[in-house]
Kinemage of the C-alpha trace (Angstrom):
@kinemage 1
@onewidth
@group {chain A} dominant
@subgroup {mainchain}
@vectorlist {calphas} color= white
{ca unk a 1} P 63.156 -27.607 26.573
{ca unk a 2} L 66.697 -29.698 27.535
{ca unk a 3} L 68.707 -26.601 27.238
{ca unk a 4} L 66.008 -24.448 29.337
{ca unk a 5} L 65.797 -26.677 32.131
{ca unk a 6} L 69.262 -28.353 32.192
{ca unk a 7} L 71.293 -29.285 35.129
{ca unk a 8} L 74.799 -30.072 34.165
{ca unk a 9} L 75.692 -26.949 36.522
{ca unk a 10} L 74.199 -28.112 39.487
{ca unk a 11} L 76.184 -30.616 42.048
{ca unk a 12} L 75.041 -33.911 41.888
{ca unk a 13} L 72.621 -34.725 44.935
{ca unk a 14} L 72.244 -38.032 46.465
{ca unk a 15} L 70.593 -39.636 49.273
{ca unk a 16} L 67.197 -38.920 47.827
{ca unk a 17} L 64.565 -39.674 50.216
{ca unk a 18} L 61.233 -40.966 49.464
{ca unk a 19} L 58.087 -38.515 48.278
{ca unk a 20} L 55.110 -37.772 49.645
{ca unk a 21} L 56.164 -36.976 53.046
{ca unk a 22} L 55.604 -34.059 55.587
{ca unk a 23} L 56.590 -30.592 54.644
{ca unk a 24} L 59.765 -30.233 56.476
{ca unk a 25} L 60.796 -33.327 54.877
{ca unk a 26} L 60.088 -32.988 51.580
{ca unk a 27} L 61.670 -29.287 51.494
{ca unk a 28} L 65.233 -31.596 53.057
{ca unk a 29} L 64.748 -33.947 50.039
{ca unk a 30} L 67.705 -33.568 47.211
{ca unk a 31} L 65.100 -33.729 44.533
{ca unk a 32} L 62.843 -31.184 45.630
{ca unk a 33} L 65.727 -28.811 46.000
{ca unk a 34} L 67.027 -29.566 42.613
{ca unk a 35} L 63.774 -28.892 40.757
{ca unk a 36} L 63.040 -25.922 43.091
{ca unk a 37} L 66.183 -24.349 42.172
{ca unk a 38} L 66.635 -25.150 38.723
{ca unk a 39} L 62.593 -23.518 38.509
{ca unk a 40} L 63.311 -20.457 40.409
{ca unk a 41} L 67.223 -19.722 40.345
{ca unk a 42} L 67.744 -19.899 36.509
{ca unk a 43} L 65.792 -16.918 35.151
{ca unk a 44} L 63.255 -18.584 33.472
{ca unk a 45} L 60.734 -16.090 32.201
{ca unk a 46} L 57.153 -16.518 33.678
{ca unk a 47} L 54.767 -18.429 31.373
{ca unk a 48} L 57.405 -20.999 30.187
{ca unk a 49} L 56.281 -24.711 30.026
{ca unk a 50} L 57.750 -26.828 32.452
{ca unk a 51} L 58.129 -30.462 31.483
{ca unk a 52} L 57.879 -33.568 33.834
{ca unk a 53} L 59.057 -36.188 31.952
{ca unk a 54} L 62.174 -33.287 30.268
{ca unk a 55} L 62.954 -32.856 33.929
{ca unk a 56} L 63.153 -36.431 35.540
{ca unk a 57} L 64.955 -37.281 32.222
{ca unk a 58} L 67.709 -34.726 32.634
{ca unk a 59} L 68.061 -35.383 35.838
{ca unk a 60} L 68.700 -39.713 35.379
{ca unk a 61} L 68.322 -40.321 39.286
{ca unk a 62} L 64.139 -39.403 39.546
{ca unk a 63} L 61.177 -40.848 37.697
{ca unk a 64} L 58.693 -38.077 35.985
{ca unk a 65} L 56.165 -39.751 39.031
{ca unk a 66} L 58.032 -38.298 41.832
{ca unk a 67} L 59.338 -35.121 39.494
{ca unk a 68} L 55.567 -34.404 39.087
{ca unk a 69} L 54.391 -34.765 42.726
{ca unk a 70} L 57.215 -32.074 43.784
{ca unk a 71} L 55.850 -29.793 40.697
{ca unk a 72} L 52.279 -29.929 42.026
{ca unk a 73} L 53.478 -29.285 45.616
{ca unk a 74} L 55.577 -26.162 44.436
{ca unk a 75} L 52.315 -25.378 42.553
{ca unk a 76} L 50.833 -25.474 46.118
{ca unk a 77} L 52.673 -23.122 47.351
{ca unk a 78} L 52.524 -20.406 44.396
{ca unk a 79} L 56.084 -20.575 43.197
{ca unk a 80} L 54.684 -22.127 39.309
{ca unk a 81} L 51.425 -22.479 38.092
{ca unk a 82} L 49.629 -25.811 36.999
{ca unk a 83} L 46.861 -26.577 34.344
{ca unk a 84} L 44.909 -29.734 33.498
{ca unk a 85} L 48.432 -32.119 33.273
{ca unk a 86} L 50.553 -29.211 32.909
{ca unk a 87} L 52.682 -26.732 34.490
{ca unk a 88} L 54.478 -23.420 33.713
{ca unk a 89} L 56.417 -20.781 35.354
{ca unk a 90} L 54.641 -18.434 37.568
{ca unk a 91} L 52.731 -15.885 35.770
{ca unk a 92} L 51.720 -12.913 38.171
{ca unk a 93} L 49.795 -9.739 37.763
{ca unk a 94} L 50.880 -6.503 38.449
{ca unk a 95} L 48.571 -6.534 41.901
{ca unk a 96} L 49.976 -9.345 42.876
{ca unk a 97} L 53.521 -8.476 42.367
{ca unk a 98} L 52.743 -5.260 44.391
{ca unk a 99} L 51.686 -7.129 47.246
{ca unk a 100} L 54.984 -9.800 47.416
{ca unk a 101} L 56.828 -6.473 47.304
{ca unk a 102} L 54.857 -5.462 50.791
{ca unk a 103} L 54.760 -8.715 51.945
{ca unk a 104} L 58.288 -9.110 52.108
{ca unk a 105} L 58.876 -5.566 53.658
{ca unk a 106} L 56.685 -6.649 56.145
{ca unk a 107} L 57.662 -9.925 56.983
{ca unk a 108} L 61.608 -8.193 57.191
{ca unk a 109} L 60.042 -5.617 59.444
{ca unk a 110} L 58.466 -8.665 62.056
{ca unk a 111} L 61.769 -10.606 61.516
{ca unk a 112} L 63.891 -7.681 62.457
{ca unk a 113} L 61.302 -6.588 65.608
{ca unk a 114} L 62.282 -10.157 67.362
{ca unk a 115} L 65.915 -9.729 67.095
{ca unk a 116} L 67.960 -8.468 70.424
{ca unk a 117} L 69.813 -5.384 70.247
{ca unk a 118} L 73.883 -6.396 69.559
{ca unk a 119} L 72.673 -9.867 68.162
{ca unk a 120} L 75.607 -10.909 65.850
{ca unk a 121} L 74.545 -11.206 62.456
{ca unk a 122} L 77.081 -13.726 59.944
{ca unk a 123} L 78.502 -10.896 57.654
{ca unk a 124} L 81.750 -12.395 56.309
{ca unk a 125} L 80.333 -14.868 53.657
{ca unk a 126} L 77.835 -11.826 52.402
{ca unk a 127} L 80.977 -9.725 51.789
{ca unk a 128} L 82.680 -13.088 49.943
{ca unk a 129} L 79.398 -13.506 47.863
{ca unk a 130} L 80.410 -9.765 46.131
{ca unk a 131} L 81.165 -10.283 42.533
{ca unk a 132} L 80.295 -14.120 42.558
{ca unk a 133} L 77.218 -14.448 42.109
{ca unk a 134} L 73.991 -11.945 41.207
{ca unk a 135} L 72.679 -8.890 42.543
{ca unk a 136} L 69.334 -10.817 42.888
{ca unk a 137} L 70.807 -13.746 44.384
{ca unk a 138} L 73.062 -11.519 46.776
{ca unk a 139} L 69.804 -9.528 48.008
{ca unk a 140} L 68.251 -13.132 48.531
{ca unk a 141} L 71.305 -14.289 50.633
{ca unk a 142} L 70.853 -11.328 52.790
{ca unk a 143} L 66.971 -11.323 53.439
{ca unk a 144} L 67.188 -15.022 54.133
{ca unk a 145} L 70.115 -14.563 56.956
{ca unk a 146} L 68.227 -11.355 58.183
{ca unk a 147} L 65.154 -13.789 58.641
{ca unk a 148} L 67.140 -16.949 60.175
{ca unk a 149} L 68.196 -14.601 62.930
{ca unk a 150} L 64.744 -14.251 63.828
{ca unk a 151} L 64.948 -18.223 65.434
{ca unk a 152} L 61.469 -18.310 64.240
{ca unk a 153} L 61.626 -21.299 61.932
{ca unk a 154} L 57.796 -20.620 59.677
{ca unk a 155} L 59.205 -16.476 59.502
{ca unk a 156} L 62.442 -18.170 58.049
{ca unk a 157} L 60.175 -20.341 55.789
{ca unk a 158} L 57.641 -17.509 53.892
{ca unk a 159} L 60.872 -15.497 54.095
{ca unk a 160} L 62.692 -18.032 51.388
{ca unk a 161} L 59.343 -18.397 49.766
{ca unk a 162} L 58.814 -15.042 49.029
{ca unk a 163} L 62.945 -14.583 47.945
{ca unk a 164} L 61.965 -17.147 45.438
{ca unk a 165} L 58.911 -15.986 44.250
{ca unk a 166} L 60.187 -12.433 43.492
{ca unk a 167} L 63.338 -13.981 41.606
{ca unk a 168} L 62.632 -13.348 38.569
{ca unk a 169} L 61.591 -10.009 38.984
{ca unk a 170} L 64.567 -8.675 40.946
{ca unk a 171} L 66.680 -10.456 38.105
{ca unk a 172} L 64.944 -7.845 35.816
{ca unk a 173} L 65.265 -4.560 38.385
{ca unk a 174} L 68.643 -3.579 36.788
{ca unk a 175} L 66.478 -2.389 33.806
{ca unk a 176} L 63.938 -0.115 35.779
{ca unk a 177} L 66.448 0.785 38.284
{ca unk a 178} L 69.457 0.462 37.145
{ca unk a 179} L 72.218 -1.710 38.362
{ca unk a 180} L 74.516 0.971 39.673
{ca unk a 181} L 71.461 1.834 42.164
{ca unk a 182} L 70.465 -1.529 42.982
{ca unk a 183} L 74.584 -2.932 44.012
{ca unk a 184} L 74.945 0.938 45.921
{ca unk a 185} L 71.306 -0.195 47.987
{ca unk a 186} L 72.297 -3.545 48.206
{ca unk a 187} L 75.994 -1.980 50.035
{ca unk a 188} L 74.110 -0.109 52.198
{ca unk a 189} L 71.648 -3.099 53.648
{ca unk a 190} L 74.970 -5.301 54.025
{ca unk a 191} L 76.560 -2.388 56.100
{ca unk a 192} L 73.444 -2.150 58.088
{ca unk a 193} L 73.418 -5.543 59.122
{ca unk a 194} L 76.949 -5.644 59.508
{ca unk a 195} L 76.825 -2.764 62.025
{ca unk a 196} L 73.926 -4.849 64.007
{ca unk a 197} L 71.810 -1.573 63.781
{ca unk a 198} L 68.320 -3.374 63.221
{ca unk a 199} L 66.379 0.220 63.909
{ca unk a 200} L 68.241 1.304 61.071
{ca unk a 201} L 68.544 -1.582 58.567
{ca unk a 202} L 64.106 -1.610 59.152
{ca unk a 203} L 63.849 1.554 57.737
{ca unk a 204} L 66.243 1.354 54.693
{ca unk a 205} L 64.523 -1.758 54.062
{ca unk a 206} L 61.030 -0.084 53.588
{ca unk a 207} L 62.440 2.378 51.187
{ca unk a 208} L 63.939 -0.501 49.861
{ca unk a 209} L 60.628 -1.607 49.098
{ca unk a 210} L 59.058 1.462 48.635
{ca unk a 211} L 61.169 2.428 45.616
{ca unk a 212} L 60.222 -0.865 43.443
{ca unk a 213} L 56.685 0.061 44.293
{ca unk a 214} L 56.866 2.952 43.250
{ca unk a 215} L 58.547 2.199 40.037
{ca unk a 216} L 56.669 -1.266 39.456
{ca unk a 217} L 54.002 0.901 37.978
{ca unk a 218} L 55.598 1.067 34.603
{ca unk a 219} L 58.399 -1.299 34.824
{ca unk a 220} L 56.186 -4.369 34.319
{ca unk a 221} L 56.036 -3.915 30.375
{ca unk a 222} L 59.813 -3.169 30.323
{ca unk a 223} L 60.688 -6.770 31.288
């Protein structure tokens, strides 16, 4: 399990604040977003066991009390999966993967709907992302900045939620899709926000998520 879950590529955080506090301020907390990331950001497939005690002890600066309280709250909120003392990686039907596909188109769509026409969107550290870090990560970047111009902070929220929850499956789209097609689609989106053209960038994004629908059908065995 150490080399699954470890953390010697993340930055150090400090300052960590005591658990069992309010939403906003547990999701602020330098543990949380350790063990959030590390779960969702590192391509673990769904299904794999997720140890308390493997995490707090690779980590050195959290006991496996706290580690577990921020597993069962990410449990909470459908980003892993917990059993009877134990928890795993999210496992997700096809159904269900259908409908974070939609969800996300639609939750673009209403973030999109309360932005002004000629609102400046923050398009120079997308273009410096190219080549440094994943297509999957890249598409997250996007949706999230897309959804933080919205100024509605619980939008933002199920925004990021969702971009983590569909990680691991955009992480495998280069093999249903191909990779060519998916860093082309992903160019186009980036241009659209670039050029501030919301009207535009809606509607590529529903084909956007029309097309993994579409092929979700019998990609789901492929990955």
């Amino acid at each position: 399990m150490g080399d699954i879950i470890s953390l010697s590529s993340f930055d150090a955080y400090t300052n960590v604040r005591p658990y069992g506090q309010s939403m906003q301020t547990r999701e602020q907390t330098a543990a949380y977003k350790t063990i959030r990331h590390t779960l969702i950001r590192t391509g673990l497939k769904p299904g794999t066991p997720i140890s308390a005690k493997a995490l707090a002890d690779d980590l050195g600066w959290i006991d496996k009390a706290e580690v577990t309280d921020h597993l069962t709250y990410l449990a909470k909120q459908g980003l892993i999966d917990a059993g009877l003392g134990s928890f795993c990686t999210k496992i997700l039907q096809r159904g269900e993967v259908y409908d974070l596909y939609r969800q996300n188109d639609v939750l673009l769509a209403a973030a999109l709907l309360t932005i002004e026409p000629g609102q400046q969107g923050d398009d120079d550290t997308l273009e410096a992302l190219e080549g440094q870090i994943g297509l999957a990560d890249r598409t997250a970047e996007l949706f999230n900045r897309i959804a933080m111009l919205s100024q509605i902070e619980d939008l933002a929220r199920r925004i990021d939620l969702l971009n983590d929850r569909l990680q691991w499956f955009r992480e495998q789209e280069p093999k249903w899709l191909g990779a060519d097609r998916i860093a082309n689609e992903l160019d186009d989106l980036q241009q659209l926000y670039a050029s501030r053209n919301w009207v535009l960038l809606q509607e590529a994004l529903s084909k956007y998520h029309d097309r993994r629908i579409d092929n979700l059908a019998g990609s789901i065995g492929k990955v």
